[in-house]
Structure formats: structure tokens, C-alpha cells
C-alpha positions in Angstrom: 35.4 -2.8 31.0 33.0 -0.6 33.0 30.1 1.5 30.8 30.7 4.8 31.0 27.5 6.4 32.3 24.5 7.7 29.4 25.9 11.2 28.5 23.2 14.4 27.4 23.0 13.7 23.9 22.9 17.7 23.3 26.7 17.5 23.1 29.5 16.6 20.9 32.1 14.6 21.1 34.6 17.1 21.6 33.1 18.5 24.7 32.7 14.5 26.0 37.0 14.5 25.9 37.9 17.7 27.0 35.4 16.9 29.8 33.6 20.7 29.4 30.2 19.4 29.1 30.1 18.4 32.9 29.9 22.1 33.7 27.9 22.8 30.9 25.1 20.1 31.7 25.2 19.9 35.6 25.7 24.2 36.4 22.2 25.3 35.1 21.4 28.5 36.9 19.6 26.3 39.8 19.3 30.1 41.9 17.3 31.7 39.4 14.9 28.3 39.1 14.6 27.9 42.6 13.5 31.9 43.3 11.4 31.9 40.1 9.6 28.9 41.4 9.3 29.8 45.1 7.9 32.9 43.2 5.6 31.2 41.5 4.5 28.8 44.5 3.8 32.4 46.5 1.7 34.0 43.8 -0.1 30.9 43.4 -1.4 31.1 46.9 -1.7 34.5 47.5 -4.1 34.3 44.7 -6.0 31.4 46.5 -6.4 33.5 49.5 -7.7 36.3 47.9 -9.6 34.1 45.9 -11.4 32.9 49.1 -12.0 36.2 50.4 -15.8 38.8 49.8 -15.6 42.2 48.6 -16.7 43.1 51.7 -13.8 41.2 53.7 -15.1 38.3 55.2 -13.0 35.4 54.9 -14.4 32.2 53.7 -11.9 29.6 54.6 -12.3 26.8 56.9 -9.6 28.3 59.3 -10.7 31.8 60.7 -13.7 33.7 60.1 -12.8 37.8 60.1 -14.8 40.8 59.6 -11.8 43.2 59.8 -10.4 43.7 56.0 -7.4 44.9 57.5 -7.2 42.0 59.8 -7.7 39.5 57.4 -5.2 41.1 54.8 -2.7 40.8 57.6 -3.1 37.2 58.5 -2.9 36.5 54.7 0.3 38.6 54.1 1.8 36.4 56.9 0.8 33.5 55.6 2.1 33.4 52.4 5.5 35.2 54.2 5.9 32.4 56.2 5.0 29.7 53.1 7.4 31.4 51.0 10.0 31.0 53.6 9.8 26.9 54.1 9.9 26.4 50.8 12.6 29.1 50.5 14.9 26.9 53.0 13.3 23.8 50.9 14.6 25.0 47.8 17.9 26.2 49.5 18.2 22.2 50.7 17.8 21.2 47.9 20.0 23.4 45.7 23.0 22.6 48.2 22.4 18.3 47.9 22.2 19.2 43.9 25.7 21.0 44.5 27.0 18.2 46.7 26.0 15.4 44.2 27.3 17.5 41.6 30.7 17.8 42.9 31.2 14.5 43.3 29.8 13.1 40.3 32.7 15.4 38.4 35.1 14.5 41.1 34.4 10.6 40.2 34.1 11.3 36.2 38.1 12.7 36.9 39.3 9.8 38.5 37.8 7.2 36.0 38.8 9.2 32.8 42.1 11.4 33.9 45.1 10.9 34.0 46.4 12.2 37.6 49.7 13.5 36.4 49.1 15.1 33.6 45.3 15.9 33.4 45.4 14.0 30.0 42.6 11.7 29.2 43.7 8.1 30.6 43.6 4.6 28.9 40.1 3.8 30.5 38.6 6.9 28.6 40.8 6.0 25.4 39.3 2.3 24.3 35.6 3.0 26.3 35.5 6.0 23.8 36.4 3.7 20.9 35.0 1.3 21.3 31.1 3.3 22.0 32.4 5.1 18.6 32.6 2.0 16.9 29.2 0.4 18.2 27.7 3.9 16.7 29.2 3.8 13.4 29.5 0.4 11.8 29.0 1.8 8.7 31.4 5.0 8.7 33.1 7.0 6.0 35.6 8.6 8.6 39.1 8.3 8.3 41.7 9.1 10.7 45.4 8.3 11.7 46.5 7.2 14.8 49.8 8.0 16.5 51.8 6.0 19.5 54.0 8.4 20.8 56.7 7.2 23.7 59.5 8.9 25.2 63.1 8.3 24.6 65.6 7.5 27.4 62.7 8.7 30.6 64.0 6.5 32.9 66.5 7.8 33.3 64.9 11.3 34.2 63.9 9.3 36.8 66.6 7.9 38.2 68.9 10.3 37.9 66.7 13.5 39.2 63.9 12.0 40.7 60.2 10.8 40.3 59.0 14.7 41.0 61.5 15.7 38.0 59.6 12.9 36.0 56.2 13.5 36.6 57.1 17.4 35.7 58.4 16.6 32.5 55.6 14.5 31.9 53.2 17.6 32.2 55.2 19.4 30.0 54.9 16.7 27.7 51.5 16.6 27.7 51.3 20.8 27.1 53.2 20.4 23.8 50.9 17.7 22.9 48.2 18.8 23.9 48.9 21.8 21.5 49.0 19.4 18.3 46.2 18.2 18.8 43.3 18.7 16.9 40.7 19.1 19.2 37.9 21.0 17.7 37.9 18.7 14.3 35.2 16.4 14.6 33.8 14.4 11.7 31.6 11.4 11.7 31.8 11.1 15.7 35.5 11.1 15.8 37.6 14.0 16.7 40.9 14.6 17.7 42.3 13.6 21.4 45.3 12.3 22.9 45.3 9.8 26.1 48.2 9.3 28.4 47.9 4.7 28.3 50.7 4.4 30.8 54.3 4.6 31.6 55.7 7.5 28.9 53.0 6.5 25.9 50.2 8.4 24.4 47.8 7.8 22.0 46.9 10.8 19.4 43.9 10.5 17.4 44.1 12.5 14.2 41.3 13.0 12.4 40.9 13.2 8.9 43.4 11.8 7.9 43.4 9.3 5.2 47.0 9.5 3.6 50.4 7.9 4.7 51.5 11.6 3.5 49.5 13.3 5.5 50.2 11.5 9.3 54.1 11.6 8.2 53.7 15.7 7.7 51.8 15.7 11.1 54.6 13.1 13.0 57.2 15.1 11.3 56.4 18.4 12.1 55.5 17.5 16.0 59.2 16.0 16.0 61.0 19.4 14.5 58.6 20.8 17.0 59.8 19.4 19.7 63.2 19.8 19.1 62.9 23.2 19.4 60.6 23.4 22.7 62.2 25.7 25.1 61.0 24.1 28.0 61.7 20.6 27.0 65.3 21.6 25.9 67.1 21.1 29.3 65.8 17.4 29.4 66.6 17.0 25.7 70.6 18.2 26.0 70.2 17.1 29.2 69.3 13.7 29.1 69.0 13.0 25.4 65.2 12.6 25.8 63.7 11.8 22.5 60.4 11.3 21.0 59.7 8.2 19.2 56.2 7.9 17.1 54.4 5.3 15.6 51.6 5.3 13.0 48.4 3.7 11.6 45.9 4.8 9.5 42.0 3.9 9.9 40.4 2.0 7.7 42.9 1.8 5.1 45.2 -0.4 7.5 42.7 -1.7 9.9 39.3 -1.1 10.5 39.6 -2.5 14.3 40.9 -0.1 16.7 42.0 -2.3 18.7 44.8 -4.0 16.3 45.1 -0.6 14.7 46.8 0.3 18.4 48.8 -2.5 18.3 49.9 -1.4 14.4 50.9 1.8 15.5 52.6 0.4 18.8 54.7 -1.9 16.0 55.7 1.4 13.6 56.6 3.1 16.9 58.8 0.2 18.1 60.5 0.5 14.6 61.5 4.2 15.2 63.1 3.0 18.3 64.9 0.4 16.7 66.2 2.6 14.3 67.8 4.4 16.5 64.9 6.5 18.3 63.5 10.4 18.3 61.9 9.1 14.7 58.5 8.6 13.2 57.3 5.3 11.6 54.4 4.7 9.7 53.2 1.0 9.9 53.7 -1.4 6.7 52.6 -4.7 6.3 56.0 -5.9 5.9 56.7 -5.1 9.7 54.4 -8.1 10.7 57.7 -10.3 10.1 59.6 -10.9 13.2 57.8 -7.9 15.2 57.3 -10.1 17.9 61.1 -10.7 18.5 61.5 -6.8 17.8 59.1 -5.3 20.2 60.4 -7.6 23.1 64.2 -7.1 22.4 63.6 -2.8 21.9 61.2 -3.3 25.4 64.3 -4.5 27.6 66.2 -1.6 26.6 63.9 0.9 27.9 
């Protein structure tokens, strides 16, 4: 997996997912530094001039030789006009290549770490973000649960209405996630996010969270919450769309986020076997038969 490029270490994590730090790193007032340094570059000349010139006048530079003050004051005025102006059109260079490379530095960060459709964070954002987390804290006290979310009967938004029908409920999807999660609790490095992996799934990090009782209040509660959505209602008496959620809990369960995604994707594959729009937490005694389970519940979606 590709490194995500060194990010200003002035920032938090919570700026790093929502992407705001971009902005906040690469839009420094570059204007008011350019004319404060072309101002600076002017004085800083005009005072060698004058430095080089008598009381009486006479210029001492290597260039001209003038008895006239006024003369001499003219020819200096110009000068530093016209040095002030090429570095002006310099600086104004300068600043626009800044903008340029700006712009497409954000424009490549998007691609790489965004989900097109829905403007969530993406799957190559999800596990590069874990796994730097867990290179920076071996040795961590956080705790935090970890939900699989996939849709219920989406295909056949698809089919039925279209691909442009899909990819809007998808957005509206990830508004109402987006509005449970917890993005402003950070704690040990982690803080809330939730990642759009593919297809109809999405990964929710909630941090935390270190009870069974405390993810089921949150998986609960994003369920009757959905039920209830006005603009989701027309695909949900529509189409029977449904939620289904699977969850893990870190480290309690696993310690690896790797397996605890695969957990998660197990306790979510249990909701749908139990007849879907559920939650599951994961239990060890799911690790019988899963494989058979997951593959059977997989070709009917």
C-alpha cells in the first residue's frame, strides 16, 4: 500500500480525516508575505542608495556621478520603482505556481483518499490511517468499537430505478452517517471516522468505547434512527432497504485492526442472517462455521 505523504505535525487527527487541514496548511496569506517582502526588498535598497550618497549630493556609486541633488534623487526614486516592480511580477510568479501546485496537490489528496460518490473517506484512507495509528501507538490505552455497516436489499435500488437512483441514496446514506459520527472525539490518536470500503459497506470508528453495552446503544440507536429518516423513507417502504451492522471492540476482542475488520464483517453477516436491518456484536462463538455463513448470506445479496 502506497505511504501517504509526511503530514504538518501541527495538526490533529481529526483535521487529517475530514481533510480541513489542506486549507489550513497550504492557504497561508501568501499576498500579504509577498508585499511585506517586496516591501522589505525596496526599503532595503533605498536605504543603500541613500547610503551611497554625500550631504551635499554627489553620488558615489560606480554607475553615474551627479552633482544635481534633485537629479540624483530622481534617478534613485526610479530605480528602486522599477526594482520593486520585477520582483513585484517575481513574487506575483511565484504566488500563482504556489496556487497551481496547490490545487493539484488537494485535487490528488481527493482522489487517493475520497470516495467519489459520496465524498466519504475511501478504503485506501481507512487501513493507511490504521495502520500509521498503529505503528504510533504500540503501546496504547485507547479503546474503541468498530462498526461494519452494509445496506439491505441495494441492488435492487439499482436495478429497479437505476445506477443515478443508487449513487443518490448512497449520498444520503452517507449524510445520516456522517451525522453519528463522532468526529471531534479524539483520544490517544484515534478519533471517530467512517470510510465508504466499497459496494454498500462502511466502516465507523467509534471511539471510546470499551463496552459491548456501549457499541449496542450506539448500533441501536443509529438503527431506530434510521427508521425514522425522512429522506431515506421512500427507499425504506419502497424497496425494503435495511441497515445491517456489525461490531467489534478494540482491544478487548482484537488488538489487530486488521482481524478486528474481519470480526465486525462476521457480527454484521450474522445480522443479515438473522433476517437483516439488525445489529450484531461479535462473540467468539461466531468463529464456528462463519466461513460457510458469510459465503451463503454473500450470494443473496
Amino acid at each position: 500500500m502506497a505511504k501517504q505523504k509526511p503530514q504538518p505535525s501541527n495538526i490533529s487527527r481529526a483535521e487529517q480525516i475530514s481533510g480541513r487541514y489542506i486549507n489550513r496548511y497550504y492557504q497561508r496569506p501568501m499576498v500579504v508575505v509577498a508585499v511585506l517582502l517586496a516591501l522589505v526588498l525596496t526599503v532595503t535598497i533605498a536605504l543603500t542608495v541613500y547610503s551611497n550618497s554625500t550631504i551635499t549630493g554627489e553620488y558615489q556609486g560606480t554607475i553615474i556621478t551627479l552633482q544635481n541633488p534633485s537629479t540624483v534623487l530622481l534617478n534613485e526614486v526610479l530605480m528602486v520603482i522599477m526594482v520593486a516592480i520585477c520582483i513585484g511580477i517575481l513574487l506575483a510568479f511565484l504566488i500563482k505556481l504556489m496556487q497551481n501546485t496547490h490545487s493539484m496537490e488537494v485535487h490528488l489528496y481527493h482522489i487517493s483518499n475520497y470516495d467519489m460518490v459520496t465524498g466519504l473517506l475511501n478504503r485506501n484512507f481507512f487501513f493507511t490511517y490504521m495502520a500509521d495509528w498503529s505503528k504510533e501507538h504500540i503501546s496504547t490505552t485507547a479503546t474503541f468499537g468498530l462498526l461494519f455497516i452494509d445496506l439491505d436489499n441495494f441492488k435492487s435500488v439499482n436495478d429497479k430505478i437505476g445506477h443515478d437512483a443508487g449513487d443518490t441514496l448512497l449520498k444520503l446514506i452517507a449524510d445520516f452517517l456522517m451525522e453519528h459520527t463522532q468526529q471531534e472525539t479524539e483520544k490517544d490518536g484515534i478519533c471517530g471516522l467512517t470510510a465508504r470500503i466499497g459496494g454498500d459497506e462502511f466502516l465507523m470508528i467509534v471511539p471510546e468505547i470499551s463496552l459491548p453495552e456501549e457499541l449496542e446503544s450506539i448500533a441501536r440507536t443509529m438503527l431506530e434512527d434510521f427508521s425514522k429518516d425522512e429522506k431515506l423513507l421512500p427507499f425504506i417502504t419502497g424497496f425494503d432497504l435495511g441497515m445491517s451492522i456489525g461490531g467489534a471492540l478494540f482491544p478487548s476482542q482484537n488488538d489487530d485492526y486488521n482481524e478486528l475488520v474481519k470480526l465486525a464483517d462476521i457480527a454484521m453477516y450474522r445480522s443479515k442472517d438473522g433476517g437483516k436491518n439488525n445489529y450484531t456484536l461479535y462473540d467468539e462463538a461466531m468463529g464456528q462455521g462463519t466461513a460457510d455463513m458469510v459465503l451463503t448470506v454473500r450470494s443473496k445479496k
